[in-house]
C-alpha positions as CSV (number, residue, x, y, z in Angstrom):
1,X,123.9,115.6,91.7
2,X,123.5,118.2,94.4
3,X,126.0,120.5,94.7
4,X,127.4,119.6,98.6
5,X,127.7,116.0,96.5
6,X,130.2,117.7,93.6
7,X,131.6,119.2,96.5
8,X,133.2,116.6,98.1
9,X,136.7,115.0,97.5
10,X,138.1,114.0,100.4
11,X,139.5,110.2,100.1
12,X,140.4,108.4,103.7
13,X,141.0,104.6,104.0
14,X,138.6,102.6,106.4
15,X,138.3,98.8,107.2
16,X,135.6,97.5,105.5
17,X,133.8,94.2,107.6
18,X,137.0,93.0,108.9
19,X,140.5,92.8,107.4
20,X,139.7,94.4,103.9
21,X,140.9,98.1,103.3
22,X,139.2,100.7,100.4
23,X,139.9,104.1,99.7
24,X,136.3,105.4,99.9
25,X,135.2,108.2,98.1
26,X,132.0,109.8,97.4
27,X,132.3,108.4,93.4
28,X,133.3,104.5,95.0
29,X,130.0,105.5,96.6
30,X,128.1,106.1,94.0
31,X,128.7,103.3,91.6
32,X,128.1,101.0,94.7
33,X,124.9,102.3,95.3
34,X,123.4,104.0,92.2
35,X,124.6,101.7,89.2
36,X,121.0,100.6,88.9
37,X,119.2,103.1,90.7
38,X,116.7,105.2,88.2
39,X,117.8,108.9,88.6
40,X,115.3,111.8,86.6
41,X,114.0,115.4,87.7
42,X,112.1,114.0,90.4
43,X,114.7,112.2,92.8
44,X,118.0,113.7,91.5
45,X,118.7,116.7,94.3
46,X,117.3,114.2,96.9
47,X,119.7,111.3,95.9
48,X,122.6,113.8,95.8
49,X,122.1,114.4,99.2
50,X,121.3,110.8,100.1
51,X,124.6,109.8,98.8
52,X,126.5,112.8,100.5
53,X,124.8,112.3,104.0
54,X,125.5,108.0,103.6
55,X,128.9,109.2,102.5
56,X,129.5,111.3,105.8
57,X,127.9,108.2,107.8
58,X,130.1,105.4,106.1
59,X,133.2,107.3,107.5
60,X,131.8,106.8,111.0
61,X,131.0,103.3,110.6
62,X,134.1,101.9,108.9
63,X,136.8,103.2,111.7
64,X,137.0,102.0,114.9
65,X,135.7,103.2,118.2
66,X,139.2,103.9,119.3
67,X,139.9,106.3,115.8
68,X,136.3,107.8,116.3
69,X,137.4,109.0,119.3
70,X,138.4,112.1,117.8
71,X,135.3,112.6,116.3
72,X,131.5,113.5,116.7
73,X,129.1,110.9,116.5
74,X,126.8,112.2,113.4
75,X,123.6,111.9,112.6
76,X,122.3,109.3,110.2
77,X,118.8,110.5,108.4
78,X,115.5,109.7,107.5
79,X,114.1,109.4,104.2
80,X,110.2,110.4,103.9
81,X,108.4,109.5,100.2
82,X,105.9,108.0,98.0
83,X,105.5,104.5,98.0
84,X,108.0,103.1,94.9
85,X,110.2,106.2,95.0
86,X,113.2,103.6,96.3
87,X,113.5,104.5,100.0
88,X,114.0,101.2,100.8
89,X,115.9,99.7,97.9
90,X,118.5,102.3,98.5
91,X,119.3,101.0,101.9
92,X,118.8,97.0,100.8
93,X,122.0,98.0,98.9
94,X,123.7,99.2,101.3
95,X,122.7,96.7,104.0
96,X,123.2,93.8,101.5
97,X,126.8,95.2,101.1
98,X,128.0,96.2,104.6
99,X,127.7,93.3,107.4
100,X,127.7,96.5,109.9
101,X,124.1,97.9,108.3
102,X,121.4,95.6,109.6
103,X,117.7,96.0,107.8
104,X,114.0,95.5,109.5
105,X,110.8,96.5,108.4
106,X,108.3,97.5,110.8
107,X,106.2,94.6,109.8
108,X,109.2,92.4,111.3
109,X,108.4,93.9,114.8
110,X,104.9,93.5,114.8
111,X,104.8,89.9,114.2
112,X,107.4,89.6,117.5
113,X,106.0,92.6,119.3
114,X,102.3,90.4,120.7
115,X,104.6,87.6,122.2
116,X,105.8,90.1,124.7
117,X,107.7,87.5,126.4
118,X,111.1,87.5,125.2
119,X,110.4,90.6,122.6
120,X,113.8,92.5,123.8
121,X,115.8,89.6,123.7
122,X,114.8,89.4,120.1
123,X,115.2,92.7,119.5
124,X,118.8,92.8,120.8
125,X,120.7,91.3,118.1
126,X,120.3,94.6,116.7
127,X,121.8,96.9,119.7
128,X,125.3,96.7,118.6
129,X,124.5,96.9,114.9
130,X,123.6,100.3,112.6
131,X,120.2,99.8,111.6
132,X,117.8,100.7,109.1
133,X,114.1,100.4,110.4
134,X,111.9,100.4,107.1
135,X,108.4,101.7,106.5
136,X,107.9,103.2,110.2
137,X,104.2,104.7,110.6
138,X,103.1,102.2,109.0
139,X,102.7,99.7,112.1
140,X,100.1,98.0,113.6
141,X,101.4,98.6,117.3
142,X,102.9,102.1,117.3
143,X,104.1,101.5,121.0
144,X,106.5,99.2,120.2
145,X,108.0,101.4,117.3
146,X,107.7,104.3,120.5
147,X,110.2,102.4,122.8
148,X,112.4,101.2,119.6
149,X,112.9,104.9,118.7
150,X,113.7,105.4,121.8
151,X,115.8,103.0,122.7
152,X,117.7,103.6,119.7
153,X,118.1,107.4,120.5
154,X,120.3,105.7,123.3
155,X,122.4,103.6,121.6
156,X,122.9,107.2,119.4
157,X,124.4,109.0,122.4
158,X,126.0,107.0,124.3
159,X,127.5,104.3,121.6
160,X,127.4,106.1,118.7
161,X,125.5,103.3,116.8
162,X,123.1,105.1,113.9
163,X,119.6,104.2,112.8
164,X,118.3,105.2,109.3
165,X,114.7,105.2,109.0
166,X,112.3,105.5,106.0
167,X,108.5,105.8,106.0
168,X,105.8,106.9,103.6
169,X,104.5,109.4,105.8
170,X,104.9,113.0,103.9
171,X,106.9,115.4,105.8
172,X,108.0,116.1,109.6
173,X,104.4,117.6,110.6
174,X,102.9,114.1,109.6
175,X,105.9,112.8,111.6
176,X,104.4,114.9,114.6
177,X,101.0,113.9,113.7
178,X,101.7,110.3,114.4
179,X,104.1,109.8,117.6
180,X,103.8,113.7,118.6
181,X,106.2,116.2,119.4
182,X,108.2,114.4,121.6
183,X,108.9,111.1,119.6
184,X,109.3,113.7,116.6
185,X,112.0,115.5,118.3
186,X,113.8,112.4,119.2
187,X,114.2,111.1,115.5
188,X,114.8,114.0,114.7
189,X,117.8,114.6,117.0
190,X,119.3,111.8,115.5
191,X,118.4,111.9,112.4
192,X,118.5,114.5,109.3
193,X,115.7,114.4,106.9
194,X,115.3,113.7,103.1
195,X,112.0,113.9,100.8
196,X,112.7,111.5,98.2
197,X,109.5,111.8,95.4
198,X,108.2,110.5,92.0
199,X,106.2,107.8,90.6
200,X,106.1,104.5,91.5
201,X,109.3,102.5,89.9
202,X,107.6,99.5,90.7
203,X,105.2,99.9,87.9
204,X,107.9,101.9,85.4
């Protein structure tokens, strides 16, 4: 693991979806999300600072508004890769675990996105949820993923709600390349970025 990862030792206690209390740590963090997660040369430094950056976000997420209070809103990230290299499957842990971490692929949204009518209203189950919005650049209607982005850029800095993205687009400049500057900047100010690589571990 990364060395910002080795680094860390601070312990706090946090309510975890209601009632129950932890001590959470960045090792509690690791068996939770890594116990089956295949680890080599390729994806080690990037999963060190996966689990360090989720780390950081957890503590956000599991106090309340009123203890957050004291603290600045952070910024979730974005994880760009290779199809297989277990972008998504890191979140589906995560949001499989935590009732506060809601998942949606881009696919979701196009399916709602034609009806128009009625699109927000489905889309607003999400607003008061942390959300991970899975494969984006891949969409068929990139509008839609536009005003999402958007929209949850506000929720950012004025709630303090995070979104978590991942996409198989390369790198920021193919980022750009796809929404432009402008939509770029706007993940980007919310989000920190992470290249995680290696072969497909679909097919390993």
């Amino acid at each position: 693991m990364n060395e910002r990862f080795n680094n860390m030792t601070n312990k706090q206690q946090f309510k975890i979806d209601g009632d129950e209390l932890m001590t959470w740590d960045a090792k509690a963090l690791t068996a939770l999300t890594m116990c089956n997660y295949k680890q080599d040369d390729d994806n080690e430094e990037a999963i060190g600072e996966m689990v360090f950056q989720i780390a950081e976000a957890m503590c956000w997420i599991c106090r309340s508004p009123e203890e957050n209070i004291n603290y600045t809103t952070p910024k979730s990230f974005m994880i760009f890769g290779t199809p297989g290299a277990g972008k998504t499957y890191f979140f589906e842990i995560l949001s499989n675990r935590f009732n506060s971490i809601q998942m949606i692929g881009v696919d979701r949204i196009d399916q709602q996105e034609p009806k128009r009518f009625g699109f927000w209203t489905w889309y607003a189950q999400w607003d008061d949820l942390h959300l991970v919005i899975d494969d984006v650049g891949a969409e068929i209607n990139t509008q839609a993923i536009i005003d999402i982005i958007k929209h949850r850029e506000k929720l950012w800095k004025n709630n303090g709600i995070l979104t978590f993205y991942t996409s198989n687009l390369k790198n920021r400049d193919e980022l750009e390349a796809k929404y432009g500057t402008r939509i770029k900047s706007r993940i980007l100010g919310q989000c920190n970025t992470i290249k995680l690589t290696g072969p497909d571990r679909r097919l390993t």
